[in-house]
C-alpha positions in Angstrom: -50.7 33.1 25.7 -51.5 31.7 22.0 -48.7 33.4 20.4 -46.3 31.9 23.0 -48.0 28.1 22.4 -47.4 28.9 19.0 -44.1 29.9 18.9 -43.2 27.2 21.1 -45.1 24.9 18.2 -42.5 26.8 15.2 -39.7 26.1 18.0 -40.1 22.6 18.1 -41.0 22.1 14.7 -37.6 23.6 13.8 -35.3 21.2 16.2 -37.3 18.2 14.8 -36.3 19.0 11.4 -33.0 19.6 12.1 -32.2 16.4 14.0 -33.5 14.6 10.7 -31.7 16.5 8.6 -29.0 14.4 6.8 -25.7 15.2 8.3 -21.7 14.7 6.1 -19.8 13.4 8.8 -19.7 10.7 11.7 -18.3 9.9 14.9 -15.9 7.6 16.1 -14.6 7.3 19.8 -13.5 4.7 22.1 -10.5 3.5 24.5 -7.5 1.7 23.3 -5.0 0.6 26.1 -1.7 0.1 26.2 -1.3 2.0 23.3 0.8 5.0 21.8 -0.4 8.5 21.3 -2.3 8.0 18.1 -4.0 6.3 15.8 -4.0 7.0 11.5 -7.4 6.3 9.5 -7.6 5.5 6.3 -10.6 5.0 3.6 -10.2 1.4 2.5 -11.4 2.2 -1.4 -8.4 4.4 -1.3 -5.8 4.0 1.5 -6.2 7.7 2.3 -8.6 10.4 3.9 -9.9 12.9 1.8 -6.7 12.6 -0.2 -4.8 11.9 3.1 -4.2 10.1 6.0 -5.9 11.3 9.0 -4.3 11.1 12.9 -6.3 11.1 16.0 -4.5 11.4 19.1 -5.1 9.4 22.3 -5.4 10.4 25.5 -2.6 9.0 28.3 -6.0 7.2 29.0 -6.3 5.8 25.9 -9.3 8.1 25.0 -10.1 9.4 21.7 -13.1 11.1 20.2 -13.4 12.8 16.5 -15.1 13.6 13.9 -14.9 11.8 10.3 -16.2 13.5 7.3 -17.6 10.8 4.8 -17.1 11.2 1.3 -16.0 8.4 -1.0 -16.5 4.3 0.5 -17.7 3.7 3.9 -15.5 0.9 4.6 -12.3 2.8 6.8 -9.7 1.1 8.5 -7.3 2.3 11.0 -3.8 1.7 12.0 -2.3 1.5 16.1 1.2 0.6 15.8 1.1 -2.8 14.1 -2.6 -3.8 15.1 -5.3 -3.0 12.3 -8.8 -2.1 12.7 -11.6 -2.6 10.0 -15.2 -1.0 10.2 -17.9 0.1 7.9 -19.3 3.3 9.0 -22.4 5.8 7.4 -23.1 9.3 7.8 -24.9 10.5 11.4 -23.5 6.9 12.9 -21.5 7.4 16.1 -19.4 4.1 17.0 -17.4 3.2 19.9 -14.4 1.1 19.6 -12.4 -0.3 22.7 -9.4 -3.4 22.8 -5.6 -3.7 24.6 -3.2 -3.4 22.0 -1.3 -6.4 23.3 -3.9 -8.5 22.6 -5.6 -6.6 19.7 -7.5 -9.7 18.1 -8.6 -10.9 21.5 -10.2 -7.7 22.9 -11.6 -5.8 19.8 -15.2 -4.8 20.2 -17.5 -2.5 18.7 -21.0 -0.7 20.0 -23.0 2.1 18.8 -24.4 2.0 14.8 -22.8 -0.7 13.4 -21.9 -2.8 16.0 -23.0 -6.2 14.7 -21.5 -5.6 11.3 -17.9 -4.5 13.1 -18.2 -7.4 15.7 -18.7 -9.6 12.5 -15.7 -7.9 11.1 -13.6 -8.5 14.1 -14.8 -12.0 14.5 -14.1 -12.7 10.8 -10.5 -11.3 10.9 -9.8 -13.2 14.4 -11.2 -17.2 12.9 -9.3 -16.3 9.6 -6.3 -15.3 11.2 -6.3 -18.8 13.4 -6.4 -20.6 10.4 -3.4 -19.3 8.1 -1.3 -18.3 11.2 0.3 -15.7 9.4 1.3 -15.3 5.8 4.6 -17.6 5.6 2.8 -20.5 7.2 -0.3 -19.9 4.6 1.4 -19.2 1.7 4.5 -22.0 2.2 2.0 -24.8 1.8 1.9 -27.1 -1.1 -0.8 -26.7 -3.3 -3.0 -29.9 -2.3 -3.4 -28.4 1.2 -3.1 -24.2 0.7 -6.0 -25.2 -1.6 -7.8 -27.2 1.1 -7.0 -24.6 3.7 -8.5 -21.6 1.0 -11.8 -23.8 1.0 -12.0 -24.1 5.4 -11.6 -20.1 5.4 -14.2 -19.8 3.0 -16.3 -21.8 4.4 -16.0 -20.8 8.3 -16.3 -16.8 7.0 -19.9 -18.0 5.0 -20.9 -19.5 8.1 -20.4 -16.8 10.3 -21.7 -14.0 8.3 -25.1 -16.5 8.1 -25.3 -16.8 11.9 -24.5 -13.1 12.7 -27.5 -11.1 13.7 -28.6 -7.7 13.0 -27.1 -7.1 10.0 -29.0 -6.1 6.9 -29.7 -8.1 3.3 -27.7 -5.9 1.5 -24.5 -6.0 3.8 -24.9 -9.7 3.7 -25.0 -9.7 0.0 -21.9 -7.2 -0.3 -20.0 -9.4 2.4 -21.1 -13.0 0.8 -19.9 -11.3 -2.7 -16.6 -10.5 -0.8 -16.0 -13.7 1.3 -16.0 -15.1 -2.4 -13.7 -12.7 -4.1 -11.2 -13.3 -0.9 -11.1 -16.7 -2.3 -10.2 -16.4 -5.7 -7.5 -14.0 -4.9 -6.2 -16.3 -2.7 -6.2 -18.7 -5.5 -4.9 -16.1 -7.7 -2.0 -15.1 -6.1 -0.6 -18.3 -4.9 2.0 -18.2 -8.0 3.7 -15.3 -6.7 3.6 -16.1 -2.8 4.5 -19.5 -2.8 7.7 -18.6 -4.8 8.0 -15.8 -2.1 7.8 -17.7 1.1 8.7 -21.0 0.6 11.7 -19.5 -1.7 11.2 -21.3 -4.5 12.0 -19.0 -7.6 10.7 -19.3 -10.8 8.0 -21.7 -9.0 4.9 -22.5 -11.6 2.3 -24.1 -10.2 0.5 -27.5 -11.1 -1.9 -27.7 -14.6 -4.2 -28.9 -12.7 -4.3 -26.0 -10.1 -4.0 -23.6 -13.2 -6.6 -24.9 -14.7 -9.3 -24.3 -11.4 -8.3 -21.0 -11.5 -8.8 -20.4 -14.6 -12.4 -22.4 -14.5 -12.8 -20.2 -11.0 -12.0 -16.9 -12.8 -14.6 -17.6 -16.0 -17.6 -16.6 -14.2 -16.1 -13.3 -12.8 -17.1 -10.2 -14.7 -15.0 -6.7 -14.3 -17.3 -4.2 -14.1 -19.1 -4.6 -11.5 -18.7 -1.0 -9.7 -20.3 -2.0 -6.3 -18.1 -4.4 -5.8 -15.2 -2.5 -6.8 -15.8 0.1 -4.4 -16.5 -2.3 -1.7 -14.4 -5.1 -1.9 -10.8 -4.5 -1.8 -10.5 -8.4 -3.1 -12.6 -7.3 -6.1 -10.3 -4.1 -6.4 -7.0 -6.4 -7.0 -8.4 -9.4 -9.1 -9.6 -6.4 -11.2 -6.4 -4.5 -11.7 -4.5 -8.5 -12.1 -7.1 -8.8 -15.1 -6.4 -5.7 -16.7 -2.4 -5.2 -15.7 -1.8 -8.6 -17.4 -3.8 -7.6 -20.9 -1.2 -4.8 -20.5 1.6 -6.9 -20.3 0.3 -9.3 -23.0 -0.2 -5.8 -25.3 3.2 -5.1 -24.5 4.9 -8.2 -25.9 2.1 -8.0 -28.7 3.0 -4.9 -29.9 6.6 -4.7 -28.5 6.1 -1.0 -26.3 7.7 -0.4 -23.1 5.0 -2.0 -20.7 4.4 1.0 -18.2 3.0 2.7 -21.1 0.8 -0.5 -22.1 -0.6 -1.3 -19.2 -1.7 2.6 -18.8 -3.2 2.1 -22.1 -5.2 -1.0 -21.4 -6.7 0.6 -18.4 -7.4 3.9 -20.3 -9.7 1.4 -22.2 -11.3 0.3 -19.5 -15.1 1.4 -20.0 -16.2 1.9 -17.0 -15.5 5.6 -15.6 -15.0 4.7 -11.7 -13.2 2.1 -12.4 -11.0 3.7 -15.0 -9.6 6.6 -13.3 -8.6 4.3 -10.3 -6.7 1.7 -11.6 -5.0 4.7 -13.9 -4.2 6.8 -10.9 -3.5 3.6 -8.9 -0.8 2.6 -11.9 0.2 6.0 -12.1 1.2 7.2 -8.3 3.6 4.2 -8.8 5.2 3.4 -11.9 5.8 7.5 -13.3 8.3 7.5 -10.6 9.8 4.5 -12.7 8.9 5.2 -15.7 12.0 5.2 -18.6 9.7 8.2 -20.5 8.3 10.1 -18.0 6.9 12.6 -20.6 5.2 9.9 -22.9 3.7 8.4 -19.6 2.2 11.4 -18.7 0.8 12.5 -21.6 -1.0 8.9 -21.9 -2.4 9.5 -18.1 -3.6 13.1 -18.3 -5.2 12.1 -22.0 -7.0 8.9 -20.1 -8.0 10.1 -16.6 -10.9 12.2 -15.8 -10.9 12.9 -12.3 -10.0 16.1 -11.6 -8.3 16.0 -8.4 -6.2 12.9 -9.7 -4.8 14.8 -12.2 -3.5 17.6 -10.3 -1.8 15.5 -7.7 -0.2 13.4 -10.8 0.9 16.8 -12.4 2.0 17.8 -9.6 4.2 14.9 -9.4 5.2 15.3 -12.7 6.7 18.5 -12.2 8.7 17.4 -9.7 10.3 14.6 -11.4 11.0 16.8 -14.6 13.7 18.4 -11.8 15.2 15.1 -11.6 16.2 14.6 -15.1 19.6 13.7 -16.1 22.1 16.2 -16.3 20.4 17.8 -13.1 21.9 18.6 -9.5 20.9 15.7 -6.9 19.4 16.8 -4.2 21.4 16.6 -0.9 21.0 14.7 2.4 22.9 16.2 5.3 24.7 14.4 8.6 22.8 11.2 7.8 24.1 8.1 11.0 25.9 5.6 9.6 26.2 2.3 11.4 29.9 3.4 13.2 27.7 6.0 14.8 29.5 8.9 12.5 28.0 11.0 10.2 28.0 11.6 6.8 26.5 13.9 4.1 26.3 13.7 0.2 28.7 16.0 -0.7 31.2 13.3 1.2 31.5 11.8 -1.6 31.9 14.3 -3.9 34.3 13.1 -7.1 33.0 9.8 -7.5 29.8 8.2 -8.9 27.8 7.2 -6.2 25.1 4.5 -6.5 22.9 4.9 -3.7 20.0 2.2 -2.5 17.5 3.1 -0.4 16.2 0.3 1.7 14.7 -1.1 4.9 14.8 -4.3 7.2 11.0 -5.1 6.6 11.5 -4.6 2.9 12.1 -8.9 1.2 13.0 -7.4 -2.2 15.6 -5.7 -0.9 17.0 -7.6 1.0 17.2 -10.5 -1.9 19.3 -7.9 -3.6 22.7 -7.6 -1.0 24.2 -10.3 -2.3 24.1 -9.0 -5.9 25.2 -5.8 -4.5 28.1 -7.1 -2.1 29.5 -8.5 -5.3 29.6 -5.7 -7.0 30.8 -3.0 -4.5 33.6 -6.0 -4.5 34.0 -6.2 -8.1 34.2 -2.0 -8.3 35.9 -1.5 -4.9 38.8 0.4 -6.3 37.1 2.3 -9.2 35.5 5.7 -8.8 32.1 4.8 -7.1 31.1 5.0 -3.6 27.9 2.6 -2.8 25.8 4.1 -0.4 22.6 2.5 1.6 20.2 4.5 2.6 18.0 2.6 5.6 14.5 4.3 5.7 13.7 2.1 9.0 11.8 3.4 11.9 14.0 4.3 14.5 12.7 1.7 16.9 14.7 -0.2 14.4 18.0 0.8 14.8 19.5 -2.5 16.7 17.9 -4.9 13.9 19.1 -2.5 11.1 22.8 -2.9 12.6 22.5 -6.8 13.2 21.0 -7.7 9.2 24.4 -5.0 8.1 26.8 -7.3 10.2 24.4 -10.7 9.5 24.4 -10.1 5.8 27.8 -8.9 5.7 27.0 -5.8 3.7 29.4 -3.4 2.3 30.1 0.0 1.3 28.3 3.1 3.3 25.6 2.2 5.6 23.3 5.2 6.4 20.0 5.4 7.8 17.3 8.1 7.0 16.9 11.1 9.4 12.7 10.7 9.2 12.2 7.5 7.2 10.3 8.1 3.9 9.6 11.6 5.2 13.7 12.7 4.9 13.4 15.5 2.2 16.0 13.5 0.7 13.2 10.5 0.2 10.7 13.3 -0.7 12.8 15.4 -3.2 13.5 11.9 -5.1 9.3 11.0 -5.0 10.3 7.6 -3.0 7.1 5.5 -2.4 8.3 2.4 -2.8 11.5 0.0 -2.2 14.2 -1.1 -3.3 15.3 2.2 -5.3 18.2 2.5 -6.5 20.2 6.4 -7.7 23.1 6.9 -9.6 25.0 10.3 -9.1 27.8 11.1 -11.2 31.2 12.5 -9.4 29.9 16.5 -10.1 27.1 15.9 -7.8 24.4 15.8 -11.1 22.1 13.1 -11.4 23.1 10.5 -14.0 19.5 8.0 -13.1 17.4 8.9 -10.6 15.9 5.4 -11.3 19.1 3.0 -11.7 19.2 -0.5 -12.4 18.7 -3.2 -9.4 22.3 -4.8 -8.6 20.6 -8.2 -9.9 20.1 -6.9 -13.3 22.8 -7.2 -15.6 21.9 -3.5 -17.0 23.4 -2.3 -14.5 27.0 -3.3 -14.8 26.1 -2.4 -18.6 25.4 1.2 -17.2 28.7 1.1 -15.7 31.2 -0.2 -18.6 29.3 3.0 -20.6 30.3 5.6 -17.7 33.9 3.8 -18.0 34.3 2.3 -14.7 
């Protein structure tokens, strides 16, 4: 009878020490109606899982359970069609999430571990989203009143995080530090967007407003690798502070500026902070870069992290197959717009510049004009223009009303699987407007051409003899 009580005692003893043993992963479940079939998470520090995006599917219900395995950041964000979902999550925390997906903003609640931080997230998103109504609205204000409106969103997000409950001191500290961060970028990047969506180009803002920013901006250190890891506002008035020394270094010391902004942030001191912004820069611009081998010496001399070496080596490799000289890769029966069909090799015996767009995509579409004129001015020469639509398919009726709206010309295609077309993956496209040039033997003449707006590329033309 003792040796049973006593291995009863070991027994129990053995379950209680496992239930407090620190677990790697979490759970997140919940009911989303009126939904599609899935949902994709994302770590917010880096816009992937583990390296990746990760899809959970949902039941016809609207169910869904799994299992997420922490690692870098705790702040995660998921995407549901065009609806958006924020949380902050920990090791051995289980949360529920439930809202319609017609009315995301409305219906988004949280319970389980971290319930009154999400809620506050959720709230936060909702009375800030109220207040700019959208980006154009926000953004297309004049400066007295985007300012005054900057100030109100700060000032309503401090106030709610102060009357939220059962949150902690620290995530109150992190979220203050943030609400403030939000605000300076907003400051920050008022230059760009207001010349954006109130279309007025080469717009400068007022001394005055320049010179609050600039006072704003004094007190801000960039080092500061708590913040960088939790405060995706931090992140970008970070990368604005060192990509403009770059850009400044460029003009300094007259290099090409891909290479000088990689080699301001390969000075960055700070290890964490380093190897992001240089993989950040890099995932980008070596794609565009005009010395693809200089630029990737200067990375993989710079960057320390391991794994962000091999994906930008691995990157690397595939571009070297996309030098010029070198066979194009092919895309095959691709719809045009007449519902036919039509395949690279179509055009076989003629340069072909191709640009590969989408509906959503502004800076693209701010280039048809540029390039209506010149498939005009080169309509009988020995080039083809080509667009390549990398729309959804759900698309399809607004991709053929903006090529009948904006009167565009040449071949219009669209992608057979958006960006994932092997066509879009064989040419390393992660980003648009891109433009390819393809020489009438099929072989690669720039794999990174010229936007129709710049007058290099009419330059590139006269030297091919068209």
């Amino acid at each position: 009878m003792k040796k049973i009580y006593f291995l009863l005692i070991s027994l129990i003893t053995i379950l209680s020490c496992n239930k407090n043993e620190p677990v790697n992963y979490a759970i997140i479940s919940g009911k989303i109606i009126n939904a599609g079939d899935k949902i994709t998470l994302y770590n917010q520090y880096n816009n992937t899982y583990d390296g990746k995006s990760k899809t959970i599917s949902l039941a016809k219900n609207g169910l869904f359970r799994d299992t997420i395995y922490i690692s870098t950041g705790k702040l995660y964000r998921f995407h549901e069609s065009r609806n958006l979902t924020e949380f902050i999550i920990n090791n051995g925390d289980e949360i529920v999430v439930n809202y319609d997906a017609e009315n995301h903003q409305n219906t988004l609640f949280f319970t389980g571990e971290k319930a009154n931080e999400n809620n506050y997230f959720a709230k936060k998103n909702r009375e800030t989203s109220k207040i700019k109504k959208g980006n154009r609205v926000h953004y297309s204000k004049e400066e007295a009143e985007y300012k005054k409106e900057l100030s109100l969103i700060k000032k309503k997000q401090e106030k709610l995080l102060n009357n939220t409950q059962g949150i902690s001191k620290d995530f109150k500290r992190k979220e203050k530090n943030n609400i403030h961060y939000e605000y300076l970028l907003g400051l920050k990047r008022y230059k760009l967007y207001h010349a954006l969506y109130a279309n007025k180009r080469g717009f400068k803002p007022s001394d005055n407003f320049t010179s609050t920013l600039k006072n704003e901006l004094s007190a801000l250190t960039y080092d500061n690798v708590e913040s960088f890891k939790y405060s995706s506002y931090y992140r970008d008035l970070v990368d604005y502070f060192y990509s403009e020394k770059g850009i400044d270094f460029s003009e300094k010391e007259s290099l090409q500026i891909d290479l000088s902004v990689l080699t301001i942030f390969s000075r960055i001191q700070n290890e964490t902070i380093k190897n992001y912004l240089l993989y950040k820069y890099a995932v980008i611009r070596i794609k565009r870069s005009k010395n693809v081998d200089d630029f990737y010496r200067l990375f993989s001399k710079s960057s320390t992290d391991l794994k962000n070496n091999k994906a930008i080596r691995n990157t690397y490799t595939k571009l070297k197959k996309l030098s010029k000289g070198d066979l194009s890769p092919k895309f095959i029966n691709y719809k045009n717009n007449n519902e036919g069909v039509v395949s690279l090799d179509d055009f076989n015996g003629k340069y072909i510049y191709i640009d590969i767009w989408a509906t959503w995509c502004k800076p693209c579409i701010k280039e048809i004009p540029y390039l209506n004129s010149l498939e005009k001015k080169y309509h009988n020469k020995n080039i083809q223009f080509v667009g390549i639509s990398i729309d959804n398919k759900s698309a399809l009726k607004k991709w053929k009303k903006m090529i009948v709206d904006k009167k565009m010309s040449g071949i219009q295609l669209i992608a057979d699987n958006m960006k994932q077309s092997s066509f879009m993956k064989e040419y390393q496209v992660n980003a648009i407007p891109r433009y390819i040039l393809i020489d009438p033997e099929g072989k690669i003449v720039t794999a990174n051409a010229p936007r129709p707006s710049n007058i290099k590329l009419t330059e590139l033309f006269n030297e091919l003899g068209l």
